[in-house]
C-alpha positions in Angstrom: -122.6 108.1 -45.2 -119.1 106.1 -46.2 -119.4 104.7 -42.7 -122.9 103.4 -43.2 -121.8 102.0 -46.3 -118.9 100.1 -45.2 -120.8 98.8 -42.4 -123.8 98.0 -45.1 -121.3 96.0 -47.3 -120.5 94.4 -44.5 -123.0 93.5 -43.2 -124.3 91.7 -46.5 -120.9 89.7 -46.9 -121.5 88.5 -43.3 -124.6 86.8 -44.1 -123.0 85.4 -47.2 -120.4 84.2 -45.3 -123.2 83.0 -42.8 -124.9 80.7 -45.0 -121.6 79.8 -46.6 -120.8 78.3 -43.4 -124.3 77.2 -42.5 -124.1 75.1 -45.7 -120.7 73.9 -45.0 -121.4 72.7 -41.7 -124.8 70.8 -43.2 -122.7 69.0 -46.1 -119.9 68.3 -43.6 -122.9 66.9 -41.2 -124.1 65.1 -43.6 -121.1 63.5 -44.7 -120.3 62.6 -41.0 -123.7 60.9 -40.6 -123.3 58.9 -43.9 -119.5 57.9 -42.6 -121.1 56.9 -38.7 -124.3 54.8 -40.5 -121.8 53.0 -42.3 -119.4 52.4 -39.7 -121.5 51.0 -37.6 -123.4 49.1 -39.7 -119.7 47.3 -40.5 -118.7 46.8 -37.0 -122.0 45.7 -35.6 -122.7 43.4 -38.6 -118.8 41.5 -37.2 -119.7 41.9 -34.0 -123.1 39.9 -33.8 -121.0 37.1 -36.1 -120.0 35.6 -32.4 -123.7 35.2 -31.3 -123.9 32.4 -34.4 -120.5 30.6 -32.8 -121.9 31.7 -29.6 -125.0 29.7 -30.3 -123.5 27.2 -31.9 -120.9 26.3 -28.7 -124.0 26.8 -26.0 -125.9 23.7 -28.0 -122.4 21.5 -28.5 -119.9 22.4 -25.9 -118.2 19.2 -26.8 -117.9 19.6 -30.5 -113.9 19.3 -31.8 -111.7 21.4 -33.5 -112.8 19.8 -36.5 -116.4 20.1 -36.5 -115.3 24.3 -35.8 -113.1 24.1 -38.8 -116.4 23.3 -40.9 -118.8 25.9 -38.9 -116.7 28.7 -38.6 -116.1 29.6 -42.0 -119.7 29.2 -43.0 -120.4 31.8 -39.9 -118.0 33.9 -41.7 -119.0 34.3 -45.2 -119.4 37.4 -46.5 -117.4 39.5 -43.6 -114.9 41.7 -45.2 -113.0 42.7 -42.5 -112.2 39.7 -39.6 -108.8 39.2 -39.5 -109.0 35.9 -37.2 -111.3 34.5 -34.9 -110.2 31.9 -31.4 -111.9 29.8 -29.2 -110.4 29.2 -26.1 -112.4 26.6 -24.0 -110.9 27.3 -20.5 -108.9 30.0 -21.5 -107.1 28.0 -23.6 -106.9 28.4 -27.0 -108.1 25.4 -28.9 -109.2 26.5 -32.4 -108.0 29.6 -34.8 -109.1 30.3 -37.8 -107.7 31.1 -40.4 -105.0 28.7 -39.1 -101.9 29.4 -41.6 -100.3 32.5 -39.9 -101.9 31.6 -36.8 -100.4 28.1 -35.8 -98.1 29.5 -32.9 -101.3 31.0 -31.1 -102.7 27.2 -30.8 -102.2 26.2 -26.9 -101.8 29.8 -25.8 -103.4 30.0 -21.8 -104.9 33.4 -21.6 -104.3 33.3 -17.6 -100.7 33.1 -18.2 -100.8 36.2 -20.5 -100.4 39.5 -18.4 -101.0 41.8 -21.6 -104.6 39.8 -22.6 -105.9 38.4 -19.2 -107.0 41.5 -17.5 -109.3 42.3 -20.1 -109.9 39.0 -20.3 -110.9 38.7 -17.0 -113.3 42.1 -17.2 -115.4 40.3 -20.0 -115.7 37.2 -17.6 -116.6 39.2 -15.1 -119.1 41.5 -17.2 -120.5 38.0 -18.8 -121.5 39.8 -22.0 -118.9 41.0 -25.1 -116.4 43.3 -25.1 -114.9 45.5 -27.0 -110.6 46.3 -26.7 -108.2 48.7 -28.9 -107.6 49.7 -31.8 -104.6 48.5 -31.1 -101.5 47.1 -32.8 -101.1 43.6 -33.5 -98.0 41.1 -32.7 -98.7 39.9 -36.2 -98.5 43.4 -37.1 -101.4 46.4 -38.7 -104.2 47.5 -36.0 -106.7 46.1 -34.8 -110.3 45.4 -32.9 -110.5 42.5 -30.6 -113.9 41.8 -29.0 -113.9 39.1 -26.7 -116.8 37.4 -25.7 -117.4 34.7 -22.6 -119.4 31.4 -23.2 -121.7 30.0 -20.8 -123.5 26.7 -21.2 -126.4 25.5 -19.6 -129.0 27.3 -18.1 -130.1 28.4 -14.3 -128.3 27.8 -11.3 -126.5 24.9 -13.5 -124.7 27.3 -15.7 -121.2 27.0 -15.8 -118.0 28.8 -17.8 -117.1 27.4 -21.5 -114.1 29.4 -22.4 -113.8 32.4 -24.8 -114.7 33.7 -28.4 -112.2 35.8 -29.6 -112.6 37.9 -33.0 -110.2 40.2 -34.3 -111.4 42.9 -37.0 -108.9 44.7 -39.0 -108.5 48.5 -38.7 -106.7 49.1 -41.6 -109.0 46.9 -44.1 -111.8 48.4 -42.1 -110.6 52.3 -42.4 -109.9 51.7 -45.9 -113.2 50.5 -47.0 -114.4 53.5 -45.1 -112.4 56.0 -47.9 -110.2 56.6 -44.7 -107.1 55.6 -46.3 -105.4 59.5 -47.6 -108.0 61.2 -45.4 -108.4 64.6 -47.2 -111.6 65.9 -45.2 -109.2 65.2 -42.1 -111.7 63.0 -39.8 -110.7 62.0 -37.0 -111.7 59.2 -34.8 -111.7 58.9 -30.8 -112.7 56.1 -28.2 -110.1 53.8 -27.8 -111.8 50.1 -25.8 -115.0 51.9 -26.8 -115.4 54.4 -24.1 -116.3 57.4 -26.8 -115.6 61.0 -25.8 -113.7 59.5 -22.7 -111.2 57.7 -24.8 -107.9 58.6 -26.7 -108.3 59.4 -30.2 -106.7 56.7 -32.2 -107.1 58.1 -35.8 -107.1 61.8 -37.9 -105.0 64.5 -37.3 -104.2 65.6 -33.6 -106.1 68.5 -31.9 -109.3 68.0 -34.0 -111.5 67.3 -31.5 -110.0 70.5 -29.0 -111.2 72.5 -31.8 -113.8 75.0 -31.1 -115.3 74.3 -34.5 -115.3 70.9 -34.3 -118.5 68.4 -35.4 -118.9 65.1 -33.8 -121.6 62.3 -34.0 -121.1 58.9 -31.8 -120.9 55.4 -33.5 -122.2 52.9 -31.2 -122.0 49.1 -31.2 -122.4 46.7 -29.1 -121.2 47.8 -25.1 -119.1 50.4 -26.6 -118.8 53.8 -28.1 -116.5 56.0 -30.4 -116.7 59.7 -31.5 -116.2 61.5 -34.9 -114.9 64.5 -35.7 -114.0 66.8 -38.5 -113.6 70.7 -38.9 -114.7 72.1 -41.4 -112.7 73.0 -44.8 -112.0 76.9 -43.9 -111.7 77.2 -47.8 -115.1 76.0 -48.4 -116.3 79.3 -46.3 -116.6 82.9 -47.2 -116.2 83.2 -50.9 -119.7 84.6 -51.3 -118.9 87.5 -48.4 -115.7 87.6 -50.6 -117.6 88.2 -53.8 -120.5 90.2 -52.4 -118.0 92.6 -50.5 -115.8 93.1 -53.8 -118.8 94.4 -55.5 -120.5 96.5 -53.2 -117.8 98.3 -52.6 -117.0 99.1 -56.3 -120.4 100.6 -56.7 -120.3 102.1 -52.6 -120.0 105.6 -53.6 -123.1 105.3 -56.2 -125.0 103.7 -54.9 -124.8 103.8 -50.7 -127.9 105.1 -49.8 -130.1 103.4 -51.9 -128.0 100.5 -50.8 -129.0 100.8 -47.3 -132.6 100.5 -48.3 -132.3 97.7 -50.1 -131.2 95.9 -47.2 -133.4 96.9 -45.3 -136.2 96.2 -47.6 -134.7 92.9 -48.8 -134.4 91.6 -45.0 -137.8 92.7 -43.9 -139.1 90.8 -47.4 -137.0 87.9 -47.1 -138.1 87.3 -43.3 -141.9 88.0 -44.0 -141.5 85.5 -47.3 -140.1 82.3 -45.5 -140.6 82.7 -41.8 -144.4 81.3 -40.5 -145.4 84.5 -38.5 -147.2 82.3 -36.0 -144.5 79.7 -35.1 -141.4 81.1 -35.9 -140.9 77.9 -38.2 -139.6 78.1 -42.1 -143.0 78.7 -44.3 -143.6 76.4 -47.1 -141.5 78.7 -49.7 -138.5 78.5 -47.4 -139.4 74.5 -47.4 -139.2 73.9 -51.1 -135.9 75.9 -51.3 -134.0 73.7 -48.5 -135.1 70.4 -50.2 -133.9 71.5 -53.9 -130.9 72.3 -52.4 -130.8 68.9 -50.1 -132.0 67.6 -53.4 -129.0 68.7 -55.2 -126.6 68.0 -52.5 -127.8 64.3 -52.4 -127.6 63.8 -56.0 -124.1 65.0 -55.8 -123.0 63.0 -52.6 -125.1 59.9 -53.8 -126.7 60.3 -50.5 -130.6 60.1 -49.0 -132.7 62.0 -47.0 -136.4 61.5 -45.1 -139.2 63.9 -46.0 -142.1 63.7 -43.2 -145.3 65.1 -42.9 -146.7 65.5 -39.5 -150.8 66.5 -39.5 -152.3 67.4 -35.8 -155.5 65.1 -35.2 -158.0 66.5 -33.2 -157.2 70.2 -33.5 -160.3 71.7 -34.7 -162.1 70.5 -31.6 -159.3 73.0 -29.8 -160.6 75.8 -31.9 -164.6 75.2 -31.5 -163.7 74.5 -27.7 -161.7 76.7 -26.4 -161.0 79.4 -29.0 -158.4 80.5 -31.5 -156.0 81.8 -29.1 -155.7 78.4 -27.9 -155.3 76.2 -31.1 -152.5 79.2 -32.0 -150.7 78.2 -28.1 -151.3 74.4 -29.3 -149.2 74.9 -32.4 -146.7 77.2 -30.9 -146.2 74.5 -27.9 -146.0 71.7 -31.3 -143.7 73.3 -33.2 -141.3 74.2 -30.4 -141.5 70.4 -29.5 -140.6 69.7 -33.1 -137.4 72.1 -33.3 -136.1 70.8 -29.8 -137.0 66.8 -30.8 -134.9 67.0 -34.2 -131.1 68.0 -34.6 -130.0 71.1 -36.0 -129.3 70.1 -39.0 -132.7 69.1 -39.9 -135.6 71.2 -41.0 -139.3 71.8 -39.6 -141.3 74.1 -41.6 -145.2 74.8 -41.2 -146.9 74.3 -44.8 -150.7 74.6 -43.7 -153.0 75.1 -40.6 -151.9 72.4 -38.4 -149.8 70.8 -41.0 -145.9 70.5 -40.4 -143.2 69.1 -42.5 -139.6 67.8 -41.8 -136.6 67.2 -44.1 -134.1 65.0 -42.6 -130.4 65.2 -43.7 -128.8 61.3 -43.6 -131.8 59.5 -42.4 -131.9 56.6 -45.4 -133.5 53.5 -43.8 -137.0 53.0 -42.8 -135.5 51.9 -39.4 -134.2 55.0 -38.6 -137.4 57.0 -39.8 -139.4 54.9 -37.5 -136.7 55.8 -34.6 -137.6 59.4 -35.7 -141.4 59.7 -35.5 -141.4 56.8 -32.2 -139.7 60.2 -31.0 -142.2 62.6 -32.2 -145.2 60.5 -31.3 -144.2 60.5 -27.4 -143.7 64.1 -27.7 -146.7 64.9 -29.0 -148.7 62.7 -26.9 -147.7 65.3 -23.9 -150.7 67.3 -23.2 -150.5 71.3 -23.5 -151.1 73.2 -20.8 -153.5 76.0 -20.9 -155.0 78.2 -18.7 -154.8 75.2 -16.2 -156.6 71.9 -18.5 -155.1 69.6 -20.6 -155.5 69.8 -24.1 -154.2 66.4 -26.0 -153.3 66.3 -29.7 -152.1 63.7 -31.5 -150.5 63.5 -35.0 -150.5 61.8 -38.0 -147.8 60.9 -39.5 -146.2 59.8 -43.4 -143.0 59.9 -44.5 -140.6 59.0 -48.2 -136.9 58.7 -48.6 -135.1 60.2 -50.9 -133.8 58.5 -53.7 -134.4 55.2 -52.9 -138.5 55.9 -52.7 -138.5 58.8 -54.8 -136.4 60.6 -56.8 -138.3 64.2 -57.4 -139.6 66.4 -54.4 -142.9 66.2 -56.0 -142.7 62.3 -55.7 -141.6 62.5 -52.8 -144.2 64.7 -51.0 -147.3 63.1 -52.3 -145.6 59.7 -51.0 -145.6 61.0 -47.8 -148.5 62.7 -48.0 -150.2 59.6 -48.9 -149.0 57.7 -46.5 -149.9 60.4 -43.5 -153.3 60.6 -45.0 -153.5 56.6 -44.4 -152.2 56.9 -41.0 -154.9 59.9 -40.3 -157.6 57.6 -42.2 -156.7 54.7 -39.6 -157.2 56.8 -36.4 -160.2 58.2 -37.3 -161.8 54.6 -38.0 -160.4 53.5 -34.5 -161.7 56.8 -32.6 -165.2 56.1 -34.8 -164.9 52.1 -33.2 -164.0 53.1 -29.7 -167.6 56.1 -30.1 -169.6 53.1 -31.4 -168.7 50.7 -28.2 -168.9 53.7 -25.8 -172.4 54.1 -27.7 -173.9 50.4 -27.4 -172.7 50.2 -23.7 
């Protein structure tokens, strides 16, 4: 009877410890996809600067140093974070800006320069950007070159300009990041932007040979880095500390009854959030995750994406080929769903053929349209059962939290307005497309 107790106890500071760590790892994901969207919004938004200049040479491959003293700072305005920019028509440097700091670099040949000129001579080669470092700088700090080759004229009468060269500052760049005392120790890797491939260049060593690790890319432009973080071990297992501390204080009154509870309180809690037919989190099991994404966001001044996602054409399944069917259909859907998303995001089933999503760090309507694009090729993929195709479709609506709405009931009729639009819209095209089939 102790031993069943012990074992009982813990058993129930395990799964406190569990979610402790499943809600670690969700924060922590969070706060890594918030870091990458920023990141590479920052580095991209330098990045494409030198299509402008780009653009600008291509139509005057004559114009002076002068006339690029009066462009180049207007191209420019607003980046936070370029720390000089060359151009170098012939692989010679010609222009730099800012100049003061700069002046010796004027009349530097790149061919003549063993450290610069094979990468140089890769971006020739390549005829698009590229990306090299983060590394450390004559002038001193760390930082990004990406060099890009010019070519003006078009067709077989294209010919070689010279170079763009833009330098972005690490450190202004990791700093504007929070980066600078690095307390949540991330660390970044991908040195020339070759991602998991390269050498990690920031955080503390050994982060990403951990076995707990959590990574998400940052792409940009021909290139690729990696994030990483563990973690905070303190963050994890002060409920199964709690929990454990007070079971066994009332272990020898209470152990049998104890063991019931459990029982009962797993069976319960299983029947009360799990969809029987899908697997999927119910709608009670829904609501719960959002407050608490809800909460979290508020706390993190962070977003999410609610979606709803409404089968079209499933009752036809039912009348045609019975219910076993339309419950394979939405088996077949909501495994789709699960192995679509990441795992940090939720799919629950809230009705018949009606599914909803949460989605941690999505805060753009570009990146929810990336999401259902997805979806909607997924779904599109007939089922397959007992050897015909059946094809469903889905509707689709989505809101983003806080920036669309800032309560979950808000939230939730937005989308569920917006999926009822969508739904509205295929029916009056599948009604158009009967009509012509009709008068032909």
């Amino acid at each position: 009877m102790a031993l069943c107790g012990i074992l009982g106890t813990e058993f129930v500071a395990g799964l406190a410890n569990q979610r402790d760590r499943e809600s670690v790892q969700l924060e922590t994901q969070v706060e890594l996809s918030e870091l990458r969207v920023w990141l590479e919004s920052e580095i991209n938004s330098v990045l494409y600067l030198t299509r402008g200049l780009t653009a600008y040479i291509v139509a005057r491959p004559q114009a002076t140093p002068a006339e690029f003293a009066v462009v180049v700072p207007y191209i420019l305005r607003g980046s936070d974070h370029v720390r000089n920019i060359g151009l170098a028509p012939n692989n010679r440097i010609r222009f730099v800006y800012p100049l003061a700091g700069n002046e010796a670099a004027l009349g530097l040949d790149y061919t003549q320069d063993s450290q610069q000129w094979p990468a140089i001579a890769r971006a020739i080669e390549h005829g698009d950007m590229l990306v090299s470092g983060p590394l450390q700088l004559v002038q001193g700090g760390s930082g990004l070159i990406a060099r890009s080759p010019v070519f003006v004229d078009v067709g077989k009468d294209s010919r070689y300009w010279g170079l763009v060269s833009i330098v972005i500052d690490m450190d202004s760049l990791l700093a504007a990041a929070g980066l600078n005392d690095n307390p949540r120790g991330i660390a970044l890797r991908g040195t020339d932007g070759l991602g998991a491939r390269g050498m990690q260049f920031f955080g503390p060593a050994g982060v990403f040979e951990s076995a707990d690790v959590l990574t998400l890319p940052v792409n940009f432009r021909h290139g690729q880095w990696e994030i990483g973080v563990v973690p905070d071990p303190r963050l994890q297992g002060q409920a199964g500390m709690r929990t454990r501390g007070l079971l066994y204080a009332l272990l020898l009154a209470i152990v049998v009854l104890l063991l019931q509870l459990i029982q009962v309180f797993c069976r319960a809690r299983h029947q009360a959030t799990i969809d029987a037919l899908t697997g999927l989190p119910n709608r009670r099991m829904l609501l719960e995750r959002a407050g608490q994404l809800i909460a979290q966001s508020r706390r993190n001044n962070s977003g999410f994406a609610l979606c709803y996602v409404d089968l079209n054409g499933f009752k036809p399944v039912n009348d045609r080929y019975g219910h076993h069917a339309g419950d394979q259909v939405l088996q077949e859907v909501a495994v789709r769903l699960r192995r679509a998303l990441r795992v940090v995001d939720t799919v629950a089933r809230t009705g018949g053929d009606e599914f909803v999503l949460l989605l941690p760090g999505i805060e753009s309507v570009p990146h929810v349209d990336a999401v259902l694009q997805k979806l909607s090729a997924v779904m599109r993929v007939p089922v397959l059962y007992k050897g015909e195709n059946i094809v469903v479709g889905a509707s689709m609506g989505w809101a983003l939290f806080a920036s669309e709405a800032d309560t979950l009931d808000a939230l939730m009729a937005l989308a569920d307005s917006r999926m009822y639009e969508m739904k509205e819209n295929f029916k009056a095209v599948a009604r158009s497309a009967r009509a012509g089939t009709a008068m032909q």
